[in-house]
VOPAGU-2260 file (C-alpha; in pm, 1 decimal, decimal comma):
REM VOPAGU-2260
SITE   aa  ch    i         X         Y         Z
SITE  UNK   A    0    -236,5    4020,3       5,0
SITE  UNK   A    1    -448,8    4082,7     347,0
SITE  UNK   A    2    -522,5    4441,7     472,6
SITE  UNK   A    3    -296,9    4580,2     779,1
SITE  UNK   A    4    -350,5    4921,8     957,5
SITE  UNK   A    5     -93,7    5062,2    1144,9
SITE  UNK   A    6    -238,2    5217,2    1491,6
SITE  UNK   A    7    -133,7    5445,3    1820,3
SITE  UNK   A    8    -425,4    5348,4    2043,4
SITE  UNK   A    9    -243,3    5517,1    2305,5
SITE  UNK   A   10    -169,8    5853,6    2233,0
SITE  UNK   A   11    -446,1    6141,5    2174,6
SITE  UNK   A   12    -417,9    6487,7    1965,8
SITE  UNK   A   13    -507,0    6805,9    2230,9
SITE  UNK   A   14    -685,2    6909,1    1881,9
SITE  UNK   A   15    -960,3    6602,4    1924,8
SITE  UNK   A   16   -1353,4    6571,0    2039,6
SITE  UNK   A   17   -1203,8    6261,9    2238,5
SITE  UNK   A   18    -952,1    6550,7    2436,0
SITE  UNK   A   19   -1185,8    6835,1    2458,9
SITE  UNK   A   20   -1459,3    6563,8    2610,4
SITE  UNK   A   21   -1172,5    6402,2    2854,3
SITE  UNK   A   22    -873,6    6591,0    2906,9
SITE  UNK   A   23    -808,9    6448,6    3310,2
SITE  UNK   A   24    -789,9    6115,1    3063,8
SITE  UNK   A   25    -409,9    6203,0    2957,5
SITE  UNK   A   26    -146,0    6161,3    3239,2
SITE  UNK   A   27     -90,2    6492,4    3366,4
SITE  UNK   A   28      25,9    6642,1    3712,4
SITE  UNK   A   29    -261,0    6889,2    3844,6
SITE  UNK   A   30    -141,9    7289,4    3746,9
SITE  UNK   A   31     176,5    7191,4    3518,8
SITE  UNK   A   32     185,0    7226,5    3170,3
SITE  UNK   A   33     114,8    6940,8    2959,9
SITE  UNK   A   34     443,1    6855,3    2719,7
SITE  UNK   A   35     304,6    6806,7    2383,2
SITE  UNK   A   36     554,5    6579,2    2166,4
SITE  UNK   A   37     448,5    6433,8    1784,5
SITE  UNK   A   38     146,5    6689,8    1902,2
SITE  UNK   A   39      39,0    6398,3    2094,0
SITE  UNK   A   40      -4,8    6357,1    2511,9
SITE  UNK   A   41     -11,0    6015,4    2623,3
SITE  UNK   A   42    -428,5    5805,5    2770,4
SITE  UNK   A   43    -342,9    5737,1    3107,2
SITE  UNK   A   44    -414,5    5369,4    3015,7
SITE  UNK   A   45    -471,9    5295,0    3382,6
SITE  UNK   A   46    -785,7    5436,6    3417,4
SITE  UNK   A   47   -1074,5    5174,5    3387,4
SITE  UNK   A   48   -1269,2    5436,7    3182,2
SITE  UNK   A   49    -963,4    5455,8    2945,9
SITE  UNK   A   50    -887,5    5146,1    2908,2
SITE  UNK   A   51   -1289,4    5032,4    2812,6
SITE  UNK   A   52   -1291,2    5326,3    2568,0
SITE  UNK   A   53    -969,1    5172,7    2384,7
SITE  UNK   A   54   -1076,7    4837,1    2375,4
SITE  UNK   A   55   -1423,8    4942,1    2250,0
SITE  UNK   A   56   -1282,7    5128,6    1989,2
SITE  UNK   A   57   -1066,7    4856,4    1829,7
SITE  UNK   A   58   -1266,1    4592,5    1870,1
SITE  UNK   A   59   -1505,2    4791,9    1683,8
SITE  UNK   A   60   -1270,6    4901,1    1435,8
SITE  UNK   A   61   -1147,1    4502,5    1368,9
SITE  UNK   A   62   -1524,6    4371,2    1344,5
SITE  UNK   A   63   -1644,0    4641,2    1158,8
SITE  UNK   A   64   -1377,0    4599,2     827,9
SITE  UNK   A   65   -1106,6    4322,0     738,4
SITE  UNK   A   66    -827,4    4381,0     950,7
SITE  UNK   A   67    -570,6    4073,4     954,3
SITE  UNK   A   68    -297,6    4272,0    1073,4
SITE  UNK   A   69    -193,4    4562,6    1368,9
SITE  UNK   A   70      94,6    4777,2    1382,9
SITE  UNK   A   71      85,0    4854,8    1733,7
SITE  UNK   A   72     286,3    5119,4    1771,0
SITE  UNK   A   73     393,9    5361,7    2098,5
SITE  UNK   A   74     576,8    5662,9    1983,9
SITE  UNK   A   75     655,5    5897,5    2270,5
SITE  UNK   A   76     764,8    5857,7    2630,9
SITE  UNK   A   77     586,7    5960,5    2977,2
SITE  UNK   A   78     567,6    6309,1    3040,9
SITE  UNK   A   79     429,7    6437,8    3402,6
SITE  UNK   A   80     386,2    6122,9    3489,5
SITE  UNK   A   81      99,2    6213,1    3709,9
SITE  UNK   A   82    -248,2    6013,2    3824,8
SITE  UNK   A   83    -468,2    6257,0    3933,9
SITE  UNK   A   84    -742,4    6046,6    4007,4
SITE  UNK   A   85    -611,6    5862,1    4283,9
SITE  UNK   A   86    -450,4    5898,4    4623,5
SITE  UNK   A   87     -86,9    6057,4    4598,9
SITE  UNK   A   88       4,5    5745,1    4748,0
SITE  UNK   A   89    -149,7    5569,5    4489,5
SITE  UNK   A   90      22,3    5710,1    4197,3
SITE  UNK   A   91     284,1    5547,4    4157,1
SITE  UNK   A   92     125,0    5251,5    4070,4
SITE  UNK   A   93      77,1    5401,4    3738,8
SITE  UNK   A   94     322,5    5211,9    3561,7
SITE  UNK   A   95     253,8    4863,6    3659,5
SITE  UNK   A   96    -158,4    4926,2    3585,9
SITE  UNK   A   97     -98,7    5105,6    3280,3
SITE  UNK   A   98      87,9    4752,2    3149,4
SITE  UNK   A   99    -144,0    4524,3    3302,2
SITE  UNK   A  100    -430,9    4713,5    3123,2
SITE  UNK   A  101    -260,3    4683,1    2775,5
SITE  UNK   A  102    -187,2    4342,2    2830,4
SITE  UNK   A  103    -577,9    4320,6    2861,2
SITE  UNK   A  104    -667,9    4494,2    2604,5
SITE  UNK   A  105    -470,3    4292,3    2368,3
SITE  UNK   A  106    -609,3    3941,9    2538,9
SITE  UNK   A  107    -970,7    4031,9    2506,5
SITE  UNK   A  108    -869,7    4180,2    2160,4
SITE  UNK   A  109    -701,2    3802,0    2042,0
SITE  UNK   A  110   -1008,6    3649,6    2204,8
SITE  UNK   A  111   -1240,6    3824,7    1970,4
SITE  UNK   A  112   -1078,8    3821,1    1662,6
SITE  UNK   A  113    -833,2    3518,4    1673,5
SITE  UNK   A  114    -716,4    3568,5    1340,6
SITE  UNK   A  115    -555,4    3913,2    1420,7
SITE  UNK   A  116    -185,1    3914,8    1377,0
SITE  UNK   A  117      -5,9    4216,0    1610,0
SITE  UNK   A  118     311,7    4352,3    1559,7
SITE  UNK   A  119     455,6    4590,6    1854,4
SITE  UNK   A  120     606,6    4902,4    1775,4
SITE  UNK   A  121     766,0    5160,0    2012,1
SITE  UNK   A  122     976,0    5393,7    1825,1
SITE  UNK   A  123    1178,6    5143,1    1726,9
SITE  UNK   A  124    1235,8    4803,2    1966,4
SITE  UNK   A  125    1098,2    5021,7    2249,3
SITE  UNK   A  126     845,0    4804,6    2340,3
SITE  UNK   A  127    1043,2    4468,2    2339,3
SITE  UNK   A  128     984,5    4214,0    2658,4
SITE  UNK   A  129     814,4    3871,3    2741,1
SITE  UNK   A  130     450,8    3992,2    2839,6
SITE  UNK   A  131     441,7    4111,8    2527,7
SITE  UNK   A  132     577,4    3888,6    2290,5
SITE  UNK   A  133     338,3    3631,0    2481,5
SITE  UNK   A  134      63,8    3844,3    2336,6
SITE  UNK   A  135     199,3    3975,5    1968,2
SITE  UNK   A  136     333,7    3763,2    1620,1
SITE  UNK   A  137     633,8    4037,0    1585,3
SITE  UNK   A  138     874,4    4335,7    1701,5
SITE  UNK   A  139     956,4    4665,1    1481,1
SITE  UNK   A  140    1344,2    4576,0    1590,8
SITE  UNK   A  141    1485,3    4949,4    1478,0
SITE  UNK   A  142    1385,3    5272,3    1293,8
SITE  UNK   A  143    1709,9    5202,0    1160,5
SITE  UNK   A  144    1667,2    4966,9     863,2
SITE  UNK   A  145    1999,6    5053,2     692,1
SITE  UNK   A  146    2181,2    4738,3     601,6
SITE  UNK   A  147    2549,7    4722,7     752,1
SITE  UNK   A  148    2384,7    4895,1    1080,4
SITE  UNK   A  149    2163,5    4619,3    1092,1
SITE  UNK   A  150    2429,9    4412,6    1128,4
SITE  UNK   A  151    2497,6    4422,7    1482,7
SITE  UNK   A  152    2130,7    4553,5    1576,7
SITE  UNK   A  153    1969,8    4223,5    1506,7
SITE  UNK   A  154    2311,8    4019,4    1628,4
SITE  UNK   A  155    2210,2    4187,6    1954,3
SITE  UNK   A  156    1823,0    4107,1    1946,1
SITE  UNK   A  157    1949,5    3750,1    1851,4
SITE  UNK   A  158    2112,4    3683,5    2210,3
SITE  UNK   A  159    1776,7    3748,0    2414,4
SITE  UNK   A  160    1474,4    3708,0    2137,0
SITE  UNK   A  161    1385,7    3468,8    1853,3
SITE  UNK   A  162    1456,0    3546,6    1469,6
SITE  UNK   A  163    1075,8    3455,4    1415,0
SITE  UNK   A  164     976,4    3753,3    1581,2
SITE  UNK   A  165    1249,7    4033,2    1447,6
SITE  UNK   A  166    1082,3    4234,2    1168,4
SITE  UNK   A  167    1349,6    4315,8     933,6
SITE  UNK   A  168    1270,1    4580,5     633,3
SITE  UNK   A  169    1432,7    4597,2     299,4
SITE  UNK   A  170    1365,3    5012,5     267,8
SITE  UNK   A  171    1520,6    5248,3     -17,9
SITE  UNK   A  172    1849,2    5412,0     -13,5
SITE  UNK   A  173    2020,6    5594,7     163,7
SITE  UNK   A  174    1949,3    5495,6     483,4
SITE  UNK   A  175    1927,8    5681,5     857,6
SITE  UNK   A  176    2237,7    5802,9     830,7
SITE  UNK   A  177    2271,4    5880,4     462,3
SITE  UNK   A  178    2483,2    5559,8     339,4
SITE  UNK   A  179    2356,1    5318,9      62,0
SITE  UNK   A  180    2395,4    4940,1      31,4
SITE  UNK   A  181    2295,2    4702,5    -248,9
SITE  UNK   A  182    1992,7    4588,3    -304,7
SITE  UNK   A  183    2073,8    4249,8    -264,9
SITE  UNK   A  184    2281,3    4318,9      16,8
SITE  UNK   A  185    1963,5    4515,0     231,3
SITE  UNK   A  186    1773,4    4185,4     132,1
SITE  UNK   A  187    2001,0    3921,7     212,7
SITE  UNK   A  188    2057,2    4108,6     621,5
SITE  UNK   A  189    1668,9    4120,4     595,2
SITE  UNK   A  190    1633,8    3745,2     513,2
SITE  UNK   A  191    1854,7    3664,4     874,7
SITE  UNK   A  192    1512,1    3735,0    1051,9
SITE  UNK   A  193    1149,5    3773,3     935,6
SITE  UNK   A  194    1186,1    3966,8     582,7
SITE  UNK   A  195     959,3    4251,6     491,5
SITE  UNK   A  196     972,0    4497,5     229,2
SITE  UNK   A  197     912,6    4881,3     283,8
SITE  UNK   A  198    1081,0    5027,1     -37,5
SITE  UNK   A  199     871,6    5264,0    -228,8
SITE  UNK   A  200     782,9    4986,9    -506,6
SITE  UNK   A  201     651,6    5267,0    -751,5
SITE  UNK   A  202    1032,3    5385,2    -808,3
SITE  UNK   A  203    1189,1    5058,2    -809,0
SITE  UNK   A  204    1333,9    4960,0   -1144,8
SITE  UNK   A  205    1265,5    4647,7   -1374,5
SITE  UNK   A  206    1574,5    4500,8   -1255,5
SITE  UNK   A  207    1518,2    4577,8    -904,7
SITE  UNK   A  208    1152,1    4407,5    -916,8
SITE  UNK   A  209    1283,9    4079,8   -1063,8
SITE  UNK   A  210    1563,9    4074,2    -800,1
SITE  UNK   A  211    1311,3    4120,8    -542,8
SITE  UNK   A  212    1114,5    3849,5    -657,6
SITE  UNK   A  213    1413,6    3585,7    -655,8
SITE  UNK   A  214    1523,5    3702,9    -311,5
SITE  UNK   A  215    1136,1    3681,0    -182,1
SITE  UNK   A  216    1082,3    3314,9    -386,6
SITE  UNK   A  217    1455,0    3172,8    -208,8
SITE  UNK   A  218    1333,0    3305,2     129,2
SITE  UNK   A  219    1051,2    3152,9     164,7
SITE  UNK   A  220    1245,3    2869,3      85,8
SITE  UNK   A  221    1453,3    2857,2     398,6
SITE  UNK   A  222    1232,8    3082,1     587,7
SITE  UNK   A  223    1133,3    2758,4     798,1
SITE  UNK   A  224    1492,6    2704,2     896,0
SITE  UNK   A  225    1570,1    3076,8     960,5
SITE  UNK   A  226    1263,1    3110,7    1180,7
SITE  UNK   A  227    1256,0    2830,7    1382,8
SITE  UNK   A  228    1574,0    2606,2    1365,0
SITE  UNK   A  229    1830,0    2661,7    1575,4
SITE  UNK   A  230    2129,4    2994,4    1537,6
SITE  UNK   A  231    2451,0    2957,2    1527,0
SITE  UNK   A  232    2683,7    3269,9    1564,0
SITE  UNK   A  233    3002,9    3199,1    1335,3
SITE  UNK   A  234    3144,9    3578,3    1323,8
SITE  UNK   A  235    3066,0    3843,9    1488,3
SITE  UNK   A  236    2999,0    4229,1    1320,9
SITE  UNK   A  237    3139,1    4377,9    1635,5
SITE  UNK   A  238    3484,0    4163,4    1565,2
SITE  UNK   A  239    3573,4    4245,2    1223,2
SITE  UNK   A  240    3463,1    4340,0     873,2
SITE  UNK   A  241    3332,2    4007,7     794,0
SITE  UNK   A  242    3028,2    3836,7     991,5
SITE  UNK   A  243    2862,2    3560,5     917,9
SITE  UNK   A  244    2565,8    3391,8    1076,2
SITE  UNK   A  245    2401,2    2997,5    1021,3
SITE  UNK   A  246    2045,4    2798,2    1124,4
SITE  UNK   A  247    1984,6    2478,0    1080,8
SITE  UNK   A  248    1626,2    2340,8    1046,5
SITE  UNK   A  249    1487,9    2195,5    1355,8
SITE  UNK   A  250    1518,9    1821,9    1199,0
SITE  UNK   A  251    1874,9    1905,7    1065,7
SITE  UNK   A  252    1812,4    1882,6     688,1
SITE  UNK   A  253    1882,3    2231,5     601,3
SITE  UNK   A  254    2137,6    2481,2     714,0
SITE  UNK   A  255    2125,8    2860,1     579,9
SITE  UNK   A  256    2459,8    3002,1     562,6
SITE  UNK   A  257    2474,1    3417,3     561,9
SITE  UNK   A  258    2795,4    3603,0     553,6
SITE  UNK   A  259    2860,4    3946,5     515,0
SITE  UNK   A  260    3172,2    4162,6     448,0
SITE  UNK   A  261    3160,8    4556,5     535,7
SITE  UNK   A  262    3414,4    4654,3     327,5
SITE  UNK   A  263    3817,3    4477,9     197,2
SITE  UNK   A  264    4128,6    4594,7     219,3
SITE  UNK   A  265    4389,8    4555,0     -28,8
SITE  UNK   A  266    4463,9    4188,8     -44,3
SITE  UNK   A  267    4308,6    4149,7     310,5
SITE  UNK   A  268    4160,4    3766,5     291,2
SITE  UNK   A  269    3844,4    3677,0     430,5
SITE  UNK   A  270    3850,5    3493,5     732,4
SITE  UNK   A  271    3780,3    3137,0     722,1
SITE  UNK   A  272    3392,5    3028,2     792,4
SITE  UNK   A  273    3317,2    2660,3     887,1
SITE  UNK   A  274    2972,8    2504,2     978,9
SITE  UNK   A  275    2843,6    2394,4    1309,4
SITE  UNK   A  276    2505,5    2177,2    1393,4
SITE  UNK   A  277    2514,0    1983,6    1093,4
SITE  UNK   A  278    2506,7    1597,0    1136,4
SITE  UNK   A  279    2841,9    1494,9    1078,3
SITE  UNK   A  280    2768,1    1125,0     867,6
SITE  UNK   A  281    2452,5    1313,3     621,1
SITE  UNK   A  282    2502,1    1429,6     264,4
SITE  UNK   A  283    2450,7    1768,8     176,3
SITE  UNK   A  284    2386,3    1948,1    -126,0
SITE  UNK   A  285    2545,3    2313,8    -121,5
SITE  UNK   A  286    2300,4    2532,7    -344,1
SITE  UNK   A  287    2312,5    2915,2    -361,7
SITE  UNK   A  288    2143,8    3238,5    -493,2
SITE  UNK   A  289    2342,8    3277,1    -766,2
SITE  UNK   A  290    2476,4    2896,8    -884,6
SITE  UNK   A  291    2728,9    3005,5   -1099,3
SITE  UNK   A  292    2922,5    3178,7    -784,0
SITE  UNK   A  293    2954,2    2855,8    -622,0
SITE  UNK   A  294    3291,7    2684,4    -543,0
SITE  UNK   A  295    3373,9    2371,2    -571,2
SITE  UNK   A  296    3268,7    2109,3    -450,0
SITE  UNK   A  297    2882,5    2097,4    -633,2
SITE  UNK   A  298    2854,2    1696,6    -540,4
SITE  UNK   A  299    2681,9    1655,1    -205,7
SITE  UNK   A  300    2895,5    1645,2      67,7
SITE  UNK   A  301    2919,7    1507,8     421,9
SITE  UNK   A  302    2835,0    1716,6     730,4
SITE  UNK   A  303    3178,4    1650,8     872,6
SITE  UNK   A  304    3352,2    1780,4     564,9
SITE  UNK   A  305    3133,6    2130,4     598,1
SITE  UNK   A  306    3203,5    2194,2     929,1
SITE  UNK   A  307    3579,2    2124,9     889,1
SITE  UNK   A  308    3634,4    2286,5     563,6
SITE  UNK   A  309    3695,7    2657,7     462,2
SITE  UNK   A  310    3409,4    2793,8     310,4
């Protein structure tokens, strides 16, 4: 187990020696209020000054004690959006500095400590785009960790980012908006990206530690495949009660099959799932979480016969 610390470099208390010694350092309009929100205002990160003092403080912080992982995290929006220190025509430019000064911060960061594993955090997936994925391991994807909601929030994240760097949570019931799932279920829709666990473990039963452990040994079992082989889409959350998702290693020996059902209907059948990506003339040997739920056939079987049968 390494030590992680989860961080909001950019955001300062009024209440703070760093406030009282610098308040033109928060972005601010000159004679407006200054809109308070978590208690926080936000470092104008594009000041020089600013963004020396952040980067001096972390790097101290990582070299200082054993740090292997950053939560990044970025809870508020822009308020009086303001850059005093420059030209009014200048001001504007806020925005684009303020990002090219975090990207900085984070390079110099990785150059010092190359170990360092970042995940990005902005009230959710609010802080989600190339620049900087080039520059961190993994996304928070949504506050909302609750299992059939998940559903179509990391379908979506699916069609623009890789499953490698979605950060899904198995977390306690009920969820956000008061429902409860399974425990297997919340693990199994946490397994479809990078699995984490952020259940309070001192309240979780006997039985729900040793399922934990079998989900956590069979992940990291296909995590390879899930992480870096290639997705295929078989239903959709957003086109019925059943959805069902598939990756196949990157040299085609595995495939991971997850499907899901929201909820059945009286005698309402499942809808028919077949395979894709598999190689059509290799042998494959179907294998489960729980064995004894398997159907028919338990020989190995051809690719062709997968992805033209009913599973």
């Amino acid at each position: 187990m390494d030590f992680g610390l989860w961080v909001e470099p950019e955001m300062v208390n009024p209440d703070s020696d760093l406030y009282r010694e610098h308040p033109d350092w928060v972005i601010h309009f000159p004679g407006r209020p200054r809109t308070e929100a978590r208690n926080q205002l936000v470092l104008n990160l594009a000041r020089d000054d600013v963004k020396e003092h952040l980067f001096q403080v972390l790097d101290k912080l990582l070299s200082e004690n054993d740090i292997a992982f950053l939560k990044w995290d970025m809870n508020r929006p822009f308020s009086e959006p303001g850059w005093p220190g420059v030209p009014v025509e200048e001001q504007k430019k806020i925005w684009v500095t303020y990002v090219r000064n975090l990207y900085e911060i984070i390079d110099r960061l990785r150059q010092g400590h190359a170990e360092l594993e970042i995940e990005s955090c902005s009230s959710g997936g609010g802080r989600l785009d190339l620049g900087i994925l080039e520059r961190t391991e993994q996304v928070w994807t949504s506050d909302n960790t609750e299992g059939l909601d998940r559903l179509q929030i990391q379908e979506g994240y699916s069609f623009a980012y890789a499953p490698k760097t979605m950060m899904n949570w198995v977390t306690d019931n009920p969820g956000m908006n008061l429902r409860s799932t399974p425990l297997e279920y919340r693990f199994l829709v946490a397994m479809s990206g990078s699995l984490g666990i952020g259940g309070n473990l001192t309240k979780w039963s006997e039985a729900d530690m040793a399922l934990a452990k079998k989900m956590v040994a069979y992940y990291k079992r296909v995590r390879n495949s899930v992480q870096h082989g290639d997705l295929y889409r078989l239903l959709s959350p957003r086109d019925g009660d059943v959805s069902a998702i598939e990756y196949v290693s990157e040299n085609g020996e595995q495939a991971v099959l997850f499907a899901f059902r929201e909820q059945q209907r009286f005698l309402q059948p499942a809808p028919p799932i077949r395979l894709r990506g598999l190689d059509a003339e290799a042998l494959y040997r179907i294998e489960g979480i729980d064995e004894e739920k398997l159907l028919d056939p338990k020989e190995p079987v051809s690719g062709a016969y997968l992805m033209l049968a009913i599973i």
